[in-house]
C-alpha positions in Angstrom: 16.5 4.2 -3.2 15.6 0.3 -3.3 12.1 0.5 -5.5 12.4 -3.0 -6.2 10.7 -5.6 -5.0 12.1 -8.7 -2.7 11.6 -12.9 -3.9 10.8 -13.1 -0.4 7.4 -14.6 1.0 5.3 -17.2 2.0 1.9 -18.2 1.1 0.1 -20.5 3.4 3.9 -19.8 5.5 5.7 -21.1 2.2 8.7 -19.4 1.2 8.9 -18.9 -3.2 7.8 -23.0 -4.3 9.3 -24.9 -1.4 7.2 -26.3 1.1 8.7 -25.3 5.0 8.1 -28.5 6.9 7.3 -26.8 10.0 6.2 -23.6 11.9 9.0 -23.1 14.3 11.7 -23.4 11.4 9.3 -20.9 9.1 8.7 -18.6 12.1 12.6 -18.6 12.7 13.3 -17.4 9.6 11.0 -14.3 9.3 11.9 -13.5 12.5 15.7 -13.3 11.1 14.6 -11.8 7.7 13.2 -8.7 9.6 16.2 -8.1 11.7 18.6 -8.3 9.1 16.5 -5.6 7.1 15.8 -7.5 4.1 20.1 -6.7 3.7 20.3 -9.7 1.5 17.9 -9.2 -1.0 19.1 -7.7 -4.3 17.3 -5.6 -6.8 15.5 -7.3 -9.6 13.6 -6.4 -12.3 10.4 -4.4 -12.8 7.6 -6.1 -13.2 8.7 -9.3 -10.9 5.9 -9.3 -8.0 6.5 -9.0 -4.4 5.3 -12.5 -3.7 2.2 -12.6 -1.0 1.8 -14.1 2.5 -1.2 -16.1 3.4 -1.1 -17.8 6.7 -2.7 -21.3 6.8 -1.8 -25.0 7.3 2.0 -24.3 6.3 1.4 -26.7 2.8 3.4 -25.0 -0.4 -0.4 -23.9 -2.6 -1.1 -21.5 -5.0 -2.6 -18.1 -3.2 -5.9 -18.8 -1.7 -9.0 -17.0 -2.5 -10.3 -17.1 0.4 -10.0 -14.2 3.2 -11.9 -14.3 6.7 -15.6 -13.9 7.2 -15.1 -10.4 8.9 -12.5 -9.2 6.3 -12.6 -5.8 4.7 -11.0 -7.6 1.3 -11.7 -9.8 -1.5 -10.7 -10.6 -4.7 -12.0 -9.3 -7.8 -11.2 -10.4 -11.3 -10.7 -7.5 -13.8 -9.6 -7.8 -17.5 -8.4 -11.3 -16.7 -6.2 -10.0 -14.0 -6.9 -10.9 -10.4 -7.0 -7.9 -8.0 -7.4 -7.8 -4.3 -9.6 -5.3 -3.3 -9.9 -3.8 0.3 -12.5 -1.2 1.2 -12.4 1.5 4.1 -15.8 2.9 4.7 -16.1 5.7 7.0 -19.3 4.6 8.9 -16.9 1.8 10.6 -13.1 2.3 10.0 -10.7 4.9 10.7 -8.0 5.6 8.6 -4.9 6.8 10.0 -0.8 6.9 8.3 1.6 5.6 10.2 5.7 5.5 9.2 7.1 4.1 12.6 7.4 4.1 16.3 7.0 7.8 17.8 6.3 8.6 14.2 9.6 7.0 12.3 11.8 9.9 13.9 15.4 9.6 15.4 16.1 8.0 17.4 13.4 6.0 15.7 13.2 4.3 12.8 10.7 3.9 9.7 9.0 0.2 10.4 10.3 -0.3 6.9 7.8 -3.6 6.9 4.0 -4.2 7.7 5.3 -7.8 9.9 7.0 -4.8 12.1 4.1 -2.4 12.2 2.2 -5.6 13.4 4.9 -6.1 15.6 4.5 -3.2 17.5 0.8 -2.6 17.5 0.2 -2.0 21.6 -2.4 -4.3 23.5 -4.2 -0.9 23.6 -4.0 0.0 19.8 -7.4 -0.1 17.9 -8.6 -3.3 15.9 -6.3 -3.5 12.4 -8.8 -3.9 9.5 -6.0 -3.6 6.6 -3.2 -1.6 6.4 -1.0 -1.1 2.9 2.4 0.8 1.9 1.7 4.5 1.8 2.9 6.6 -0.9 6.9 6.9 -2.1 10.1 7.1 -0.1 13.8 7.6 0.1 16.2 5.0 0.7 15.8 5.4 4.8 12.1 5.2 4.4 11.3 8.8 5.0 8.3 10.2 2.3 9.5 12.0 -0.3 6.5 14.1 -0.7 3.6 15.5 1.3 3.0 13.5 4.4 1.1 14.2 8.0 0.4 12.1 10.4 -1.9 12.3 13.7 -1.8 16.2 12.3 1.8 16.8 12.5 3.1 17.3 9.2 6.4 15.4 8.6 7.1 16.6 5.1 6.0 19.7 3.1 4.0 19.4 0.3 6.5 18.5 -2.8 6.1 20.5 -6.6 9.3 20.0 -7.8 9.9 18.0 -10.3 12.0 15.1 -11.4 12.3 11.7 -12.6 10.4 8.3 -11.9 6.7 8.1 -11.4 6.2 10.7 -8.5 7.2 13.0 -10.5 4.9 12.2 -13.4 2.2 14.8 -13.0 -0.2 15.6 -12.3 0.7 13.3 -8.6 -1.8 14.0 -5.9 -2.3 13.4 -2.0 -4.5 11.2 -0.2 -5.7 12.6 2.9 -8.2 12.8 5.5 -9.9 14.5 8.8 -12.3 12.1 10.6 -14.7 10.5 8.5 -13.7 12.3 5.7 -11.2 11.2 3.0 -10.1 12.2 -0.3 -7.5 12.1 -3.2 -7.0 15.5 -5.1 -3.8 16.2 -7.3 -1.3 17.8 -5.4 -1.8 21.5 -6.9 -5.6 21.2 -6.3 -4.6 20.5 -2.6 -1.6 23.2 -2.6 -5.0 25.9 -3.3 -7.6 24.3 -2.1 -6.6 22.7 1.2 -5.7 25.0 4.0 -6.8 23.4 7.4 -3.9 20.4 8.0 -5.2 17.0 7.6 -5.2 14.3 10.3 -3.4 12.3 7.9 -1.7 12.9 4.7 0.5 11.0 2.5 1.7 12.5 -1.5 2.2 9.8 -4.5 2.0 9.7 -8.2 1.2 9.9 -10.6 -2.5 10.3 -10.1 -4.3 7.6 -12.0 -7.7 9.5 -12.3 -8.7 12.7 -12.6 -11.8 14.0 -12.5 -13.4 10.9 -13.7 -11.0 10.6 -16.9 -7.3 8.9 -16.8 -4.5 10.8 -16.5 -3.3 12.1 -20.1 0.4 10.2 -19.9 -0.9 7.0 -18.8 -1.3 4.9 -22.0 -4.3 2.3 -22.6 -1.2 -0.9 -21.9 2.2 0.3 -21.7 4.9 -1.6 -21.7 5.8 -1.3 -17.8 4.0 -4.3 -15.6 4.2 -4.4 -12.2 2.3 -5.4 -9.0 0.8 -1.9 -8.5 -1.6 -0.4 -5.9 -3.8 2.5 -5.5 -6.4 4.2 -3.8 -9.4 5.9 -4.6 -12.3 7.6 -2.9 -16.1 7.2 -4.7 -18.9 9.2 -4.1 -20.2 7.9 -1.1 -16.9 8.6 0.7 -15.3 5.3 0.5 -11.9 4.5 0.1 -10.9 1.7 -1.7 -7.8 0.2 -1.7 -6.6 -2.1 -4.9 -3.8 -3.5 -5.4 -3.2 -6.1 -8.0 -2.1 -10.1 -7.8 -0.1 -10.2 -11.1 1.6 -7.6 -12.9 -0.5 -4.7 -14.6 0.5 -1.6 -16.5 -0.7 1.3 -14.6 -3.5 2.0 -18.1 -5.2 -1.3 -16.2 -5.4 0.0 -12.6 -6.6 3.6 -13.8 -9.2 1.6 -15.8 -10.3 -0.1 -12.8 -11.1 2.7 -10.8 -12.9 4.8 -13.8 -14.7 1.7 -14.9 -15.3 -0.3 -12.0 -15.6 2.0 -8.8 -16.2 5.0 -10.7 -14.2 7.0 -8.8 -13.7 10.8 -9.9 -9.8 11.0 -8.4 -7.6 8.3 -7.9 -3.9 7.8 -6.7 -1.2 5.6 -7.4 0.8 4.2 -4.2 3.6 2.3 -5.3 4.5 -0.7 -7.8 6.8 -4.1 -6.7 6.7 -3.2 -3.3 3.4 -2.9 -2.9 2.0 -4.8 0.4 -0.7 -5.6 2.2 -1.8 -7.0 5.8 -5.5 -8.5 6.4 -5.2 -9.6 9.3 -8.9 -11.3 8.7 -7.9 -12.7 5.7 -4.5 -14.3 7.1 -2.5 -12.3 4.8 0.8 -10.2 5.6 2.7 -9.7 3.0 6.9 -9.7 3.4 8.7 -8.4 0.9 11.2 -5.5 0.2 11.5 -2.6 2.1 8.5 0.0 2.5 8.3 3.8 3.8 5.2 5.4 5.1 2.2 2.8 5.5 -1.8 3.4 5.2 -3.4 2.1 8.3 -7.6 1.3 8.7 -8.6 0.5 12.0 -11.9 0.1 13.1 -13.7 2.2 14.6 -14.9 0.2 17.5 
C-alpha cells in the first residue's frame, strides 16, 4: 500500500518551484499525470508534504492565503503552524462519502484522485463545497475499515488489530444520517450504533476522545507529516483541518481540544492528505487516495 505522498503539484498551476509558461502545456500535463495513475512517482519519506494546488494566474508563488468569497475554508495559524480549516455546517451542506464511479466497484474503479472525482461530477450533481480523502485504504483504493456510502455498506466495521496508525486504538468512524454527523471510536459505534448510516468511513487513531487526547498520542512526537482530521463540535459541525506544513499528530489533536473544542475527533490520513475548494481555487494533486469525504451544498 502506497501511504506516501507524491512531489507532484502546482500552486497558482506551478508544478514543485518552476514556473509552467503556459496553461495549455500545464493542463497537458495533469491531464497525462492522471491517466498514467501517478505510476511514476516513488515513495518518499514521512513527513515530506503532498504539495497543494491553487489555481490562479499560472506565476510560480508561494501558496496564497486567499480562498473565494463564498468558500467554506480558511486559514488559521495554530502553534506557529498554518492550518487550512474547512467547515461543513448542517443548516447548508450535505455531507456525503464517495470512493468512485457506481461506488468504486468492478468494473469500476476507486477515483484514486480528487482532479478525477471532479472529473466526473454530472451536470446534475449538487454544488461541491469541499471535498477531502476519506479515511485509510489498501493499495487498489478500497477502505480498509468501516465504510458506507449512500447507505450501502461497502466494508464491515474492522476490530482487528495490527500495525500502522489505523490500528492504533482506540480508531473511530465518522458518520452521518441527514443533518446529523458524528465521530465516535469504533467500539462505541460497534454498541451503540445500530440503524446504518447514510455515510460512513473508519480511520485512526482517534485524536480526541471525550474531550481529552488519545492516551498514545504524545504532546510532539517525532513523526511530522501533513495530517488531516475531522471533528464534530457541539453545535453539530464538522470541521475539517488539515495542516499546510508538517505536524506531529500531539499538534492536530491539540487543535481540536483547544481550539474547536470538540469532544471526539478522528484522524484521516497523513502525506496524502488532499483537499478540493473549488471556491478557494484549490485542488490538490498528489499521490494516490481511497475513499474521499464529499460536502455539497444543500441548495
Amino acid at each position: 500500500m502506497n501511504r506516501t505522498a507524491s512531489n507532484r503539484t502546482a500552486s497558482n498551476w506551478t508544478v514543485s518551484n518552476r514556473t509552467v509558461s503556459n496553461w495549455t502545456t500545464f493542463r497537458n500535463g495533469v491531464f497525462i499525470l492522471l491517466i498514467t495513475g501517478l505510476a511514476g512517482c516513488g515513495p518518499q519519506p514521512e513527513g515530506e508534504p503532498v504539495l497543494r494546488t491553487e489555481i490562479g494566474s499560472g506565476i510560480a508563488e508561494d501558496i496564497s492565503p486567499k480562498t473565494g468569497a463564498d468558500s467554506a475554508c480558511r486559514k488559521v495559524t495554530f502553534e506557529n503552524v498554518s492550518f487550512t480549516h474547512c467547515t461543513a455546517d448542517p443548516a447548508i451542506h450535505r455531507v456525503t462519502t464517495d470512493l468512485g464511479p457506481d461506488g468504486g466497484e468492478t468494473p469500476s474503479k476507486p477515483y484514486r484522485s480528487l482532479a478525477n472525482l471532479s472529473a466526473n461530477r454530472g451536470s446534475d450533481a449538487r454544488l461541491v463545497a469541499f471535498a477531502v480523502n476519506g479515511g485509510m485504504f489498501d493499495g487498489e483504493g478500497k477502505p480498509i475499515g468501516y465504510y458506507v456510502e449512500d447507505k450501502d455498506r461497502k466494508k464491515e466495521l474492522s476490530r482487528t488489530d495490527g500495525p500502522g496508525n489505523f490500528h492504533l486504538k482506540p480508531n473511530g468512524v465518522f458518520f452521518g444520517t441527514g443533518s446529523k454527523w458524528e465521530v465516535r471510536t469504533s467500539d462505541d459505534f460497534y454498541r451503540n450504533i445500530g440503524d446504518r448510516p447514510e455515510f460512513g468511513t473508519q480511520s485512526g487513531p482517534m485524536l480526541v476522545i471525550g474531550g481529552k487526547l488519545h492516551p498514545e498520542i504524545a504532546e510532539n512526537g517525532p513523526s511530522k507529516a501533513i495530517r488531516n482530521g475531522v471533528g464534530v463540535d457541539k453545535d453539530g459541525r464538522a470541521h475539517f483541518i488539515i495542516s499546510d506544513a508538517p505536524i506531529s499528530f500531539g499538534q492536530l489533536a491539540r487543535y481540536y481540544r483547544d481550539e474547536l473544542k470538540t469532544p471526539n475527533a478522528l484522524f484521516l490520513d497523513g502525506n496524502v492528505s488532499a483537499l478540493w475548494d473549488p471556491a478557494g481555487d484549490r485542488l490538490d494533486i498528489g499521490a494516490p487516495l481511497g475513499p474521499l469525504i464529499v460536502v455539497e451544498m444543500k441548495e
